[in-house]
N, C-alpha and C positions, 0 to 999 in steps of 0.2 A: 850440436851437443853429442860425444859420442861418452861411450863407455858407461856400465855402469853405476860408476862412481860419480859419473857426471862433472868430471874437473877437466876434460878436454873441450874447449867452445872457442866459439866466433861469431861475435857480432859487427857486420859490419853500416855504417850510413853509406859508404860508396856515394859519396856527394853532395848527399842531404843534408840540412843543417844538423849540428851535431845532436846523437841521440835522440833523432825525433824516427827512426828507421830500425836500426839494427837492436835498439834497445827494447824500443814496442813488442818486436818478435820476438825475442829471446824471451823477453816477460813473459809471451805464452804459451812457450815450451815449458818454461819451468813451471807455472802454473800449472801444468797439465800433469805433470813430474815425466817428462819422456826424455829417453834418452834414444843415441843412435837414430837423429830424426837429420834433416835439411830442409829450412822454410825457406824459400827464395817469394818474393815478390817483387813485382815490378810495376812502376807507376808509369802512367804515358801521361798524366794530365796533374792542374790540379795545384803544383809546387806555391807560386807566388799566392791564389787567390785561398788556399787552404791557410796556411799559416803556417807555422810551428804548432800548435797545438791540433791543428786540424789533420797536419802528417802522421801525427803521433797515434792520434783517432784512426784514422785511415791505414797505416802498415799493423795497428794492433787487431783491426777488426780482421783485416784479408788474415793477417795468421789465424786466430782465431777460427773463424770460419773455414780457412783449408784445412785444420787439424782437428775440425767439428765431422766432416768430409771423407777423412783420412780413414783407411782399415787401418788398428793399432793389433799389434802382434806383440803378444807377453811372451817372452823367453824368460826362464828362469837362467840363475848364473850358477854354474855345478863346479865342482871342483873333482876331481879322480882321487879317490882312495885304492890301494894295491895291499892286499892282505895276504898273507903265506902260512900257512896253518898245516898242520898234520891230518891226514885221512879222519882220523877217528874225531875230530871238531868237527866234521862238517854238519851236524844236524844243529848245533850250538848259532854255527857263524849261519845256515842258512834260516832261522830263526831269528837271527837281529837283520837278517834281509826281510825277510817277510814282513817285520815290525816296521821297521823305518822306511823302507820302500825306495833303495837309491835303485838306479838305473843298471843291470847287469854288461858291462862292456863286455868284460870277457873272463872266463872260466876252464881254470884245467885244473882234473883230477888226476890224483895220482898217488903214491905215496906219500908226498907233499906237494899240498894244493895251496893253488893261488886263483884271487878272485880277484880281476878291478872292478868297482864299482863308482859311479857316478851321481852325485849327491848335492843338492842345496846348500852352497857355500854356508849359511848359516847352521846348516845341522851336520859340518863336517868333523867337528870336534865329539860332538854328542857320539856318532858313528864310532866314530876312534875309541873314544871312553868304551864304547859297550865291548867292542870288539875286544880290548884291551882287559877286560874283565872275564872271557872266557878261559877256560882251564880243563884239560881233558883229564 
C-alpha cells in the first residue's frame, strides 16, 4: 500500500489458493487505514491440512499480529506555499504564520520579501485565502 491516497497496492496469493493470502493481509492494512506499509508472510506448514478457510485465518492473524508489533510513524502530508509580499506586510503575513502554524522552509527579507511555507495539505487553501486577504 503506498501513498497517501492509498490507490497504489498489491496483493499477491503467490500460489495459494486464490485469495485465501494476499487478500487476508491487505484486509489488515486497510483495517488499520496504513499506508507506505509491506506485509510479507510466509507459511512453511500447514497448506492441505488448514484448508481454504483455515489460510485465510492463518495469513490474516500473522498480518494482524506483525502490524499489532510494528512502530507506526504518522507523517503528515504538506504541501509548499511561496508567498512574495512587500517589506511593509510583514507583521500582517507573519501573523497568519503564527495563527496557522505551517512549517517556515525558507525566508528572505528585503525590499520584497518572500516566504515558502510548508502546510497540511488540507489547510492549504485556508493559508492562501488568508494570505490573500492582506493589504498594506
Amino acid at each position: 500500500m503506498l501513498g497517501a491516497e492509498r490507490s497504489l497496492f498489491r496483493a499477491v496469493d503467490d500460489g495459494e489458493p486464490s485469495s485465501t493470502a494476499g487478500k487476508p493481509i491487505l484486509g489488515q492494512i486497510n483495517a488499520n487505514e496504513l499506508t507506505d506499509i509491506l506485509v510479507v508472510v510466509v507459511r512453511y506448514y500447514g497448506g492441505v491440512n488448514l484448508g481454504t478457510g483455515g489460510l485465510i485465518v492463518a495469513y490474516r492473524t500473522a498480518a494482524q499480529e506483525a502490524i499489532a508489533q510494528a512502530e507506526k510513524v504518522e507523517k503528515l502530508v504538506e504541501e509548499i506555499v511561496k508567498y512574495d509580499f512587500p517589506y511593509v506586510m510583514m507583521n500582517g503575513v507573519m501573523r497568519v504564520v503564527k495563527e496557522l502554524g505551517p512549517r517556515i522552509v525558507d525566508q528572505q527579507f528585503d525590499n520584497t520579501c518572500s516566504i515558502t511555507l510548508a502546510i497540511r495539505k488540507s489547510e492549504v487553501e485556508h493559508l492562501k485565502s488568508r494570505l490573500a486577504q492582506l493589504s498594506f
